[in-house]
C-alpha positions in Angstrom: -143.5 -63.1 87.5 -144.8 -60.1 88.7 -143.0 -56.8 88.5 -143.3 -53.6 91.0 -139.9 -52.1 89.3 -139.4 -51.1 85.8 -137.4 -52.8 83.1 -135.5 -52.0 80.4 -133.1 -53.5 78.2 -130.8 -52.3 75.1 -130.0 -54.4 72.3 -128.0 -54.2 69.0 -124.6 -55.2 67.3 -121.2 -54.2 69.6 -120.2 -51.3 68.3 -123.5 -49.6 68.8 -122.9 -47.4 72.0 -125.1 -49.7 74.4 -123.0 -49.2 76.9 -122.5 -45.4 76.9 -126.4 -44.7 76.6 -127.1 -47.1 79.5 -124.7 -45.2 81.7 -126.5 -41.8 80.7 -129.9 -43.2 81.4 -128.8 -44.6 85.1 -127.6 -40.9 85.4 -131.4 -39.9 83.9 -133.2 -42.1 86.6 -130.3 -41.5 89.5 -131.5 -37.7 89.3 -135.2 -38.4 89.7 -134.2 -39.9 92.9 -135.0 -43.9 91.7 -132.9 -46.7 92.8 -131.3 -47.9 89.3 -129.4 -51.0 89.1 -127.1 -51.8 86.1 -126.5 -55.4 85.1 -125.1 -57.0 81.6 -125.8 -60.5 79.5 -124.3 -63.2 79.8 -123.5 -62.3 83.1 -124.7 -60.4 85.9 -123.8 -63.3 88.3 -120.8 -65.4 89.9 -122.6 -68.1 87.7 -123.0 -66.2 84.5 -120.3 -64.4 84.9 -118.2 -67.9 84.2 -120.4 -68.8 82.2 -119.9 -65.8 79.9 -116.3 -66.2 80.2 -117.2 -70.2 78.2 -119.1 -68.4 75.7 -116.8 -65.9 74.6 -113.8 -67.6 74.7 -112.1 -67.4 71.2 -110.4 -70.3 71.7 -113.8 -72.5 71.9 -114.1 -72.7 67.7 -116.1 -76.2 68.5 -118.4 -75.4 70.7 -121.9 -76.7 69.3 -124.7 -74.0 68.5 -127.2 -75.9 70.7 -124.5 -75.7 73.3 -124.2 -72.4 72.9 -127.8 -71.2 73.2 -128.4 -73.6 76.3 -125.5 -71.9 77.9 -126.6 -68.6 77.3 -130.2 -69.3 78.6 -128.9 -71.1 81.8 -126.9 -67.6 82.3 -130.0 -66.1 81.9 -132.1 -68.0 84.7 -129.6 -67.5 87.0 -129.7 -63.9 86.5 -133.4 -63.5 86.3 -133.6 -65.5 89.8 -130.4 -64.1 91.5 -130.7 -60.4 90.5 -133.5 -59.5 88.0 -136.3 -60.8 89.6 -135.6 -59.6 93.6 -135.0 -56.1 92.1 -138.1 -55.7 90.2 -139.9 -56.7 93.0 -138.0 -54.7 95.5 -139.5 -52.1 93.1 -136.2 -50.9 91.3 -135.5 -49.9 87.6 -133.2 -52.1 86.4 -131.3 -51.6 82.7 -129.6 -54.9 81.0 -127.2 -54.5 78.1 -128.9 -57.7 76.6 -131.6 -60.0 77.0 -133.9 -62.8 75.4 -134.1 -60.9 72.3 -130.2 -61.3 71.9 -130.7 -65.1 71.9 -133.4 -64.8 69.6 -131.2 -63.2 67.2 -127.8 -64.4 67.8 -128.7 -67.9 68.1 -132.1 -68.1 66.3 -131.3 -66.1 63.4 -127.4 -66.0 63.5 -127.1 -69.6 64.2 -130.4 -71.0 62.3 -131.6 -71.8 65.4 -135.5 -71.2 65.2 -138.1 -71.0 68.0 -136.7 -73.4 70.3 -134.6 -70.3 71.3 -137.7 -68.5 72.3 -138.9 -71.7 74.1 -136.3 -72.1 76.0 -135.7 -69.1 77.2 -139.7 -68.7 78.1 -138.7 -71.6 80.4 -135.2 -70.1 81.8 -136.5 -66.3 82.4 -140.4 -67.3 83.9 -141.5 -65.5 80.9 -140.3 -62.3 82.1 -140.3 -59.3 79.0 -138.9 -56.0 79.6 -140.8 -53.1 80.4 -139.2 -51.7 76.9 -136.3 -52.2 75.0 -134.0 -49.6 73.3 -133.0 -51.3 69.5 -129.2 -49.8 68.7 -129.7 -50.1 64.9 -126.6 -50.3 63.3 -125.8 -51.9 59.7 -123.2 -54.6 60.9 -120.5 -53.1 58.4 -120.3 -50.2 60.1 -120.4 -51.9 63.6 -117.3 -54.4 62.6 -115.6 -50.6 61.5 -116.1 -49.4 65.1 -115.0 -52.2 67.0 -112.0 -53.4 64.5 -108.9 -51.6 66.9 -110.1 -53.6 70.1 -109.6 -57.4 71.1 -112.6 -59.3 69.6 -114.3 -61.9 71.3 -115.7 -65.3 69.4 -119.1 -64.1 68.6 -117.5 -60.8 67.5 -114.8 -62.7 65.3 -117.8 -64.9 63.1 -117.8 -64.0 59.5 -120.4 -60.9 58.2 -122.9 -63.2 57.0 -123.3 -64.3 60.6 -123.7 -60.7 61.5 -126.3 -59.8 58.9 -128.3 -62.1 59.6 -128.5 -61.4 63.7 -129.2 -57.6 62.6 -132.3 -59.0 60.2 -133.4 -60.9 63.3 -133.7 -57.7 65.7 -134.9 -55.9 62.8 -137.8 -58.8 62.7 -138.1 -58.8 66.3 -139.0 -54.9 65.9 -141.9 -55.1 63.7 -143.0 -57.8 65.3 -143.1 -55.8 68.7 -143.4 -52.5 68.1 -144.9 -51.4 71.0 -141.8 -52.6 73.2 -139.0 -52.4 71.2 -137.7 -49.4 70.1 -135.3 -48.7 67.2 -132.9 -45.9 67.6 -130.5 -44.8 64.5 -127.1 -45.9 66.1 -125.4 -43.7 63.9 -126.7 -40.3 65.5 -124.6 -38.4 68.2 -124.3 -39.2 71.8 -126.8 -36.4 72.5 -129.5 -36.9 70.4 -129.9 -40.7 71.1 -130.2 -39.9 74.9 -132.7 -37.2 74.4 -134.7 -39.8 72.3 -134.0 -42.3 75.0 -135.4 -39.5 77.5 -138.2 -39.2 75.6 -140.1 -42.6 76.0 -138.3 -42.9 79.5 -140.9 -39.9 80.0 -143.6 -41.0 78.5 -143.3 -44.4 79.9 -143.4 -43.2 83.4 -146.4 -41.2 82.9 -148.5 -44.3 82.3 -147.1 -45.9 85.2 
């Protein structure tokens, strides 16, 4: 697929302030005068949007894993084709809170998955990678503290070990992709987490 735009994702555990630092960084492109569109995983579409709803449902305790991943990567494709995609090329920046590498570690680490996660979500996204990707690193104790007072969702609700083993799957996605993926200590303030996030923005659109 070929990109004009720019595109960025955030990953990491809920709890990890995703969604406050994406809003900041819309704000961060917004002033430069660039056309920022926000969009979420699964989700992002009428499709995905019911699609997500399926996924997260609590009350779905049987779904299958292989279900699960599918599901996730058919939300993907219609995103990718329905909104991703046209605003790239329209030349946009676009920020998703999640992508392919949440699959990779919710469903092929978390889940025991394996590559076919990767594979199948090469097929469902055209092999479309972010431009860079901001890594909210934060141990998954200390995520389940910060999220324990709202209502948890079904991926939310598996057990720790589950949890772990998703963070040692981002944490092997970073060192595997340094160059994209960028870890940022979840546990620092508001402030100096966007002025790191500033920082690459910067450099990133230098080289652009």
């Amino acid at each position: 697929m070929k990109q004009q735009g720019l595109f960025i994702t955030f990953e990491g555990p809920d709890g990890s302030g995703k969604t406050t630092q994406i809003q900041l960084l819309q704000k961060y492109f917004q002033q430069k005068g660039l056309r920022c569109l926000l969009s979420r995983e699964p989700g992002g579409t009428e499709i995905g949007e019911k699609i997500r709803t399926l996924l997260l449902d609590k009350a779905h305790t049987e779904m299958d894993f292989a279900a699960e991943a599918l599901l996730y990567a058919a939300a993907r494709a219609q995103h990718v084709a329905q909104v991703i995609g046209p605003a790239l090329r329209r030349g946009e920046v676009v920020i998703c809170d999640r992508f392919v590498d949440s699959s990779i570690a919710y469903q092929g680490y978390g889940r025991q998955l394996g590559e076919v996660v990767a594979q199948i979500n090469r097929f469902a996204t055209g092999e479309l990678c972010p431009d860079v990707t901001f890594f909210m690193q934060l141990a998954p104790e200390k995520a389940r503290e910060r999220i324990k007072a709202r209502k948890c969702d079904r991926l939310e609700l598996e057990q720790l070990a589950f949890h772990q083993r998703v963070f040692a799957g981002y944490q092997q996605l970073e060192q595997a992709e340094p160059q994209r993926i960028v870890a940022i200590d979840a546990s620092g303030s508001i402030e100096e987490i966007h002025e790191i996030i500033c920082e690459r923005m910067e450099a990133l659109l230098l080289c652009r």
